[in-house]
N, C-alpha and C positions, 0 to 999 in steps of 0.2 A: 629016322625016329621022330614020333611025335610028340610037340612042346604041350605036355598035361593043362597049360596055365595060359594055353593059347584059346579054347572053348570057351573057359570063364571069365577071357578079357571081351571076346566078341559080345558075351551077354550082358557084359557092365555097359559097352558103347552105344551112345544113343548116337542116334541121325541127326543130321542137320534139319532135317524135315520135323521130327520129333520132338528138338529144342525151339525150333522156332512156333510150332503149332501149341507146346508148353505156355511160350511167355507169351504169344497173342492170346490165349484163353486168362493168363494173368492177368497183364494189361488192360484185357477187355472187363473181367472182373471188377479189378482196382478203379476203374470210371463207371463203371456202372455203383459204386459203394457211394464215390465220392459224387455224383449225381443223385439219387436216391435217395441220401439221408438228410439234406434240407428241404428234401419233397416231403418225407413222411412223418419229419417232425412239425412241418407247417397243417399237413393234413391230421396229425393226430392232437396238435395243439389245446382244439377244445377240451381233449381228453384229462390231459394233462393236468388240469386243476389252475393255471394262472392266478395268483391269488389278487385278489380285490382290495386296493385300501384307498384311501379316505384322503383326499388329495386340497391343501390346501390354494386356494386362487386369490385371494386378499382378504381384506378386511371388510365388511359389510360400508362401511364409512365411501370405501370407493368406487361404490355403484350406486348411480343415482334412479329414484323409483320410476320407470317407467322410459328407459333407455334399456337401451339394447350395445353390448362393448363385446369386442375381441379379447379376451384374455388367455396369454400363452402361459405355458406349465412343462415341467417335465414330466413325462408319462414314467410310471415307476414300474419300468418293464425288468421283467425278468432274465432278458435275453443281454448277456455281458457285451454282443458283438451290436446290439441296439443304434449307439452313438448317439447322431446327431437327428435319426430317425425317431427316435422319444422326445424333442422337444416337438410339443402338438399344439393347439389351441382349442376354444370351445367359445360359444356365445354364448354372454350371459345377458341372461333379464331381468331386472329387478322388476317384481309387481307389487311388492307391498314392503312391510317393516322388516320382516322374514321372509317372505314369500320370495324366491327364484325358480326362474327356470333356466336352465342348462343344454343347450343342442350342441351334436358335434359339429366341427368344421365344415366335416364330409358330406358331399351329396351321397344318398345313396343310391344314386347311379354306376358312375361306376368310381368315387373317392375322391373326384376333383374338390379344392376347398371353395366352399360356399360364402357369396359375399352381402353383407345386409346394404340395403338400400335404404336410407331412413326415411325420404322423402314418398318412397312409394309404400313402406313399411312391408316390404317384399325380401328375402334371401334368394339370389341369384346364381346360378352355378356357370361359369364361364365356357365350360367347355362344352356343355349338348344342350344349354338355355334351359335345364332346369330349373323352375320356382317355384318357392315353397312359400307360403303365408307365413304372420310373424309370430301363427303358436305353431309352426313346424310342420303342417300339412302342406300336402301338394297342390299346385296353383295349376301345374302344367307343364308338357314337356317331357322327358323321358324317366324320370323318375319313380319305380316300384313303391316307394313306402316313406312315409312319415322322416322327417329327419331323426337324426337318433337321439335320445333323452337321457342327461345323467342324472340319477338321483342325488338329492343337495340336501346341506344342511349345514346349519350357521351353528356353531364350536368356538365358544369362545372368542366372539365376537368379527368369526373371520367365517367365512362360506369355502361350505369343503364341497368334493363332487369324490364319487364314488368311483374309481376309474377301475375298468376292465376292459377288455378287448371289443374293440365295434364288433357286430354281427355282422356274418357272410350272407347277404339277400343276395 
């Protein structure tokens, strides 16, 4: 006699072939997600909207007119896992009672930080001898563009910079 309950067990049983071919397509999935999603949030970023704000750097009193200083800041990034990657810097210039200018650190080669030379009045890039003049154009060397510019402006007696994300050249 046949067991009625014996067909519908063979069709519940998977193969060993069948479970493993299952959780390698899992697996393969679950790393392909966790690769993937800091790609396409870094690539849709600019999309995002990052918002802009107004970032103070000191007091006007401690820049003196016609020096050029290193001042570091924390970048008010939106990203929680940011860290110690948001403390940045920026060159500042004073050229008048108000007037500053503001360049990133960054060469815009490929991101190495840029270093001022006072005696040559040159910014210097260590790593491919990028150099740039001391209002931010290129002098020489492997550098695509302009160093990058914050817009500024003095608030109550202190000079703010406008901080958003450097541009991908």
């Amino acid at each position: 006699m046949r067991d009625p309950v014996a067909p519908q067990l063979a069709e519940r049983v998977v193969s060993r072939r069948r479970l493993l071919t299952w959780l390698n397509l899992g697996f393969g999935a679950l790393a392909a997600a966790v690769v993937s999603v800091p790609i396409v949030a870094y690539l849709l970023s600019p999309l995002l909207g990052l918002r802009q704000v107004w970032v103070r750097l000191g007091p006007v009193s401690q820049f003196r007119i016609g020096a050029t200083q290193e001042v570091a800041y924390d970048d008010p990034s939106p990203l929680p896992w940011a860290g110690q990657t948001a403390r940045t810097a920026v060159w500042v210039r004073r050229t008048g009672e108000t007037d500053f200018i503001v360049f990133a650190v960054n060469c815009t080669h490929l991101g190495c930080p840029v270093n001022w030379l006072p005696e040559a009045n040159l910014f210097l890039c260590p790593c491919h001898g990028g150099v740039y003049y001391a209002d931010g154009t290129v002098a020489g060397g492997p550098p695509p563009s302009p160093l990058f510019r914050y817009a500024t402006r003095v608030q109550d007696g202190y000079l703010e910079i406008l901080s958003r994300p450097l541009p991908i050249v």
